[in-house]
N, C-alpha and C positions, 0 to 999 in steps of 0.2 A: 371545362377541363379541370381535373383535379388540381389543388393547389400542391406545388410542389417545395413548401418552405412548412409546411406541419412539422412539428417535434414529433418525433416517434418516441413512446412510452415505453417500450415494449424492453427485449432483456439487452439493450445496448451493444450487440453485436453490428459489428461494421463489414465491411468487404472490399475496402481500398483497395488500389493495386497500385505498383509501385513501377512509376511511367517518368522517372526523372524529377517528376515533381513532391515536392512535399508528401504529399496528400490529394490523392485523387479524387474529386465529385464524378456525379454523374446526372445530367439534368433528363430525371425520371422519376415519376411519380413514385413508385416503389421503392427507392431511396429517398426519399423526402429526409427521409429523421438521418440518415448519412448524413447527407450535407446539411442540415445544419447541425449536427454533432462535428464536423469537419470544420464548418465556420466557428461553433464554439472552443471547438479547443486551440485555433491560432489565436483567438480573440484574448485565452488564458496563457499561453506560451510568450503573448505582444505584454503583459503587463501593464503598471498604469499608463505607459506610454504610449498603450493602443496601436491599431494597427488599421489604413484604408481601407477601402471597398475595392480599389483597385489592386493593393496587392493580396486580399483575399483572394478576388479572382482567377489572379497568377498563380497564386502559393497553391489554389483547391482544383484547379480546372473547369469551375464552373462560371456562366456565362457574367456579365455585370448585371445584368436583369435580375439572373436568379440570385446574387448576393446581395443585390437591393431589397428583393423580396424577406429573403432570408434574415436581414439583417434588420427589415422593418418590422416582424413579427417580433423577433427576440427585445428588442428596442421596448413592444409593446406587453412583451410579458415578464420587464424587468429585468431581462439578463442582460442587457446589455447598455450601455451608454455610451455619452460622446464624449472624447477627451481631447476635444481643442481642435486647434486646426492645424495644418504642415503644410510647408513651402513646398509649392509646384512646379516642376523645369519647365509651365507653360498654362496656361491658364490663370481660372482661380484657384486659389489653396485646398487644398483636400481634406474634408472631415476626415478624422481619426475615430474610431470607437474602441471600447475595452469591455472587459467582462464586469459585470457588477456581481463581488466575491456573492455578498449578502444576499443574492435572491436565492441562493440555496445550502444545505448544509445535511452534514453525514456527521454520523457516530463511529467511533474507534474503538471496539473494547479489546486490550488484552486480559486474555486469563492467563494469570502466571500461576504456576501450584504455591505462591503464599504473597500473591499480591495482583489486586483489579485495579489497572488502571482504564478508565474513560474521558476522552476528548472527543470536542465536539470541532468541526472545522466548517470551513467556510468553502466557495467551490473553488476559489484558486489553492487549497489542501492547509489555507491558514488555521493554525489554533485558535477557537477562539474560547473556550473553556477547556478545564482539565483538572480530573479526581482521580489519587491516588490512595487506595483503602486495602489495611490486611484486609486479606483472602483466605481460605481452604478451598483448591480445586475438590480435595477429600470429601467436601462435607453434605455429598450428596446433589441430586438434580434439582429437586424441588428450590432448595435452598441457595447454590448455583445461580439457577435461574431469580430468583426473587432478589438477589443479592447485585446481578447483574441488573437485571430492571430498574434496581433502586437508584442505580449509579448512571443510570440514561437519563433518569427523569433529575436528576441533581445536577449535572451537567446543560442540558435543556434550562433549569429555572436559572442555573448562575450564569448561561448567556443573555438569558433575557434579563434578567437586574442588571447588566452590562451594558445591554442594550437599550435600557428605558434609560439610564444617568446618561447616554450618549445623546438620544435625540427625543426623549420622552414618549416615547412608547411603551405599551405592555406587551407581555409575552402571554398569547391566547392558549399553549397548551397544546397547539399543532405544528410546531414548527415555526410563528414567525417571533422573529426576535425584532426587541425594537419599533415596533410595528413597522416593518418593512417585510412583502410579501415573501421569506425565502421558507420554502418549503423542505420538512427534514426529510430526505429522501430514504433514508433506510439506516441500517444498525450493520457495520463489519466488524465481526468475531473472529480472534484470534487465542488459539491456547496451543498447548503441545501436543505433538503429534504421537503415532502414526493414529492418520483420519481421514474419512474419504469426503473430498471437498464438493465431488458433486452433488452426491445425498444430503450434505450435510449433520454427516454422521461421524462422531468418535470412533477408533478403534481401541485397538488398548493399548490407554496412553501409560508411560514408563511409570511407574509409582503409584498410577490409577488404575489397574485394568476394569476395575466395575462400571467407567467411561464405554464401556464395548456393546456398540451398538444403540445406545441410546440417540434418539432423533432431536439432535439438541438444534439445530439452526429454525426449526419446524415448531418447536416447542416454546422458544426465544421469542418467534414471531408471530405466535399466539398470545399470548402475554405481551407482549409490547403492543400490535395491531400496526405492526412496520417491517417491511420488509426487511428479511435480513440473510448474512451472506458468513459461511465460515471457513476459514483457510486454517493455517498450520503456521504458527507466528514467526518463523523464518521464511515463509512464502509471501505473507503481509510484511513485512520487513523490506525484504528484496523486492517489491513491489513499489514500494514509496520509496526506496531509493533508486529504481530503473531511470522512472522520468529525469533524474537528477545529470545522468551522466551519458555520453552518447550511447548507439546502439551497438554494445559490446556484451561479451562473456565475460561473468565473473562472479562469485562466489560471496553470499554474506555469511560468516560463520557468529553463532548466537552463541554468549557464554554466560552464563545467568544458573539459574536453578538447575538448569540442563546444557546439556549442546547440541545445538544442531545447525542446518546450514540449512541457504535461499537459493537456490540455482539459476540465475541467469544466463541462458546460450543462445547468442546469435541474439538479443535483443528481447527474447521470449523468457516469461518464467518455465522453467519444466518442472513440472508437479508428476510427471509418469502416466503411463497408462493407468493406472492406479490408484491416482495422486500420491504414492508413497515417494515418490523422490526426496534426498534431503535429510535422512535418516543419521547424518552425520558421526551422531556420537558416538552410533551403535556399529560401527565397524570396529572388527576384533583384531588390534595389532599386538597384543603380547600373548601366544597360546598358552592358555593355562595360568591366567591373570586373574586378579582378583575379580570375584563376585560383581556384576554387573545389576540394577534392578529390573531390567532387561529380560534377564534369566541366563545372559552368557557371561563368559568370561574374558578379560583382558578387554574389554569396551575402551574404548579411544574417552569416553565421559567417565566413566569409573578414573579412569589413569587422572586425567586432567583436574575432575573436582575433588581428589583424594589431595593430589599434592597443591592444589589449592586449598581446602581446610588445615594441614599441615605447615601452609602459611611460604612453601618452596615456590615460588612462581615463576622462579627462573626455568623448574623442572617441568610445569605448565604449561608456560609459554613453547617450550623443546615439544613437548607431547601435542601440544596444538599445531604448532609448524609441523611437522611430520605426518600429522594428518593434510593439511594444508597442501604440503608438496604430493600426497598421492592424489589430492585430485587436480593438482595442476598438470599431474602426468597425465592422468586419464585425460580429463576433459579438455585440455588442451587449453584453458581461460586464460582471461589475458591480467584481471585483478583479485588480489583478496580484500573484502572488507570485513573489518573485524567492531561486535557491537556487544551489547548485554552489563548488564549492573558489574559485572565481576571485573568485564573489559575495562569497562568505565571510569572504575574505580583503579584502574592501574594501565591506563593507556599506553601510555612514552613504553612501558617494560614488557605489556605484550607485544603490542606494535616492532618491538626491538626484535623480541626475541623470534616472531614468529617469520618475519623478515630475516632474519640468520638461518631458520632450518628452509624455510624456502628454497633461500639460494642453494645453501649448499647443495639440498635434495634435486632441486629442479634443472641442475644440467646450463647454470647460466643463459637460462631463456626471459631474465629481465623483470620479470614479473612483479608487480606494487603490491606492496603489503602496509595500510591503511588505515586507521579508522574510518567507522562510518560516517560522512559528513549529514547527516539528514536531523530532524526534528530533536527536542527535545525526549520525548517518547516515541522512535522511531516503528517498534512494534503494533503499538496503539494511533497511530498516524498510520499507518501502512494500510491497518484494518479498515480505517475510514473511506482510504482509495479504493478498498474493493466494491465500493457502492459508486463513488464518484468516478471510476473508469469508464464502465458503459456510456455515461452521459455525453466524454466527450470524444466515445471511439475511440480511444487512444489504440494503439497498435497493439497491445498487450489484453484489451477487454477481450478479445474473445478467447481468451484461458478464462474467463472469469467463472462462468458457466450461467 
């Protein structure tokens, strides 16, 4: 009989269904890689505290046999270890296990139009390197791409000198750091949008349009020889901060070089038919407003980063809540979070202000207005998760494509 605790490789889609429990198994060969992406990611969610065999079980709905099985594989290909033991209402005490972060690891890259950053994580989504280097999204693919490459393999060597002063190991060049077996599972790309996430293809991005149409995730991962994955860096954003908070509607708004927004509804990212969702900036609320680089007029990003150079941010802050309140009308969401260098740099006064057009706009329907609470580099973290979601089915990989 086929064994039914193999890791499935393949593009990390899952097909739980949702029966009261957690997470639902299913003890069938053709979910093999379900359940144990199902056991992997309680195993991640239990932290170093770990988690039984027996509320695996509970928590997956598969049998104790098959999470024995499942959990002796993983055991044996390093993802997994024992963390102690827990008092039992009856018996002997029960093994606990946990995920071992190190047996794998993803890349982050954000393209910003005048700054690459790259992190490297761990599988429980920890930092464990991180390069931040001017950029020109402008300065062509060729270059782009080689620029991006350079910033993979830098990232890559400073975890492995990290990891050899840790436990004296070397880094081979393929992924293991430390000499511990964790294999670099792929590269997730993030830059601005509009772009189509399935192909892997640019369109034409605001300030860039010679981005249009070139096959950059395809191209990436020719030149690296690793899988690689590219979204729209408010959708990597909103993605690394889903897992964070429960399965709710809400909105990440990016203020940085550009603006634009992450759409989370009902627990899901929505990227569109199209993947154009998210286009934020570029909604026209003053008719006959200044020049947009868009090509339109009165753009919600024009108004905002104008009276942000002007150095007004009280005026900013008003023009971003006012965007804010129209899609809490529309979408109905329950949170705003608010992120990007510009945010960042003046948190408490957007946070304030965009929280004041909110309310006033949105008809006293309650609504949190925020920062973002996630990583340091939450764009460049987000990007990383788009590799590391498949792995563990999360409920949101299969947006991932």
């Amino acid at each position: 009989m086929t064994d039914v605790t193999d890791v499935n490789t393949g593009n990390g889609r899952g097909n739980g269904t949702g029966n009261g429990r957690e997470s639902a198994g299913a003890n069938l060969p053709t979910l093999r890689g379900h359940n144990a992406a199902l056991v992997l990611d309680l195993l991640r969610t239990a932290g170093e505290g770990g988690i039984s065999r027996l509320e695996l079980a509970e928590r997956t709905g598969l049998t104790p046999q098959a999470v024995s099985k499942i959990t002796a594989r993983l055991r044996t290909e390093g993802m997994a270890a024992e963390a102690g033991r827990r008092a039992s209402t009856g018996g002997k005490p029960r093994t606990v296990l946990r995920l071992v972060p190190s047996a794998g690891y993803a890349v982050g890259l954000h393209l910003d139009r005048d700054e690459l950053t790259a992190v490297l994580v761990d599988l429980a989504g920890t930092p464990v390197a991180v390069r931040r280097v001017p950029f020109d999204l402008g300065a062509g693919a060729e270059q782009v791409i080689e620029t991006a490459a350079v910033q993979v393999d830098a990232v890559r060597a400073e975890a492995g000198r990290a990891g050899t002063e840790r436990v004296g190991g070397e880094w081979d060049g393929t992924g293991r750091v430390g000499g511990r077996a964790g294999e670099l599972l792929g590269v997730g790309v993030a830059m601005p949008g509009p772009l189509d996430h399935a192909t892997g293809v640019p369109r034409r991005v605001t300030g860039f349009p010679q981005w249009d149409g070139f096959p950059l995730r395809d191209a990436l991962a020719a030149r690296l020889q690793l899988p690689v994955v590219l979204d729209k860096d408010t959708n990597a954003a909103a993605l690394g901060l889903a897992p964070r908070g429960p399965g709710d509607s809400f909105v990440y708004l990016h203020l940085g070089t550009g603006l634009g927004a992450g759409l989370v509804l009902g627990g899901t990212l929505h990227r569109g038919a199209r993947t154009g969702a998210g286009e934020f900036g570029h909604q026209v609320i003053q008719l006959d407003g200044p020049l947009c680089e868009c090509g339109n007029r009165g753009c919600i990003e024009a108004l905002c980063l104008a009276a942000v150079d002007r150095g007004d941010l009280a005026e900013a802050a008003r023009v971003l809540g006012a965007g804010a309140a129209n899609l809490v009308g529309l979408l109905d969401i329950d949170r705003v979070l608010l992120g990007g260098r510009t945010i960042a740099a003046h948190e408490e006064r957007f946070v304030r202000g965009v929280a004041a057009a909110v309310t006033e706009r949105a008809r006293g329907a309650g609504i949190s207005v925020a920062a973002a609470q996630g990583g340091a580099h939450p764009v460049a973290e987000g990007a990383a998760q788009l590799v590391l979601a498949p792995v563990f089915r999360h409920r949101r990989s299969a947006e991932l494509g």
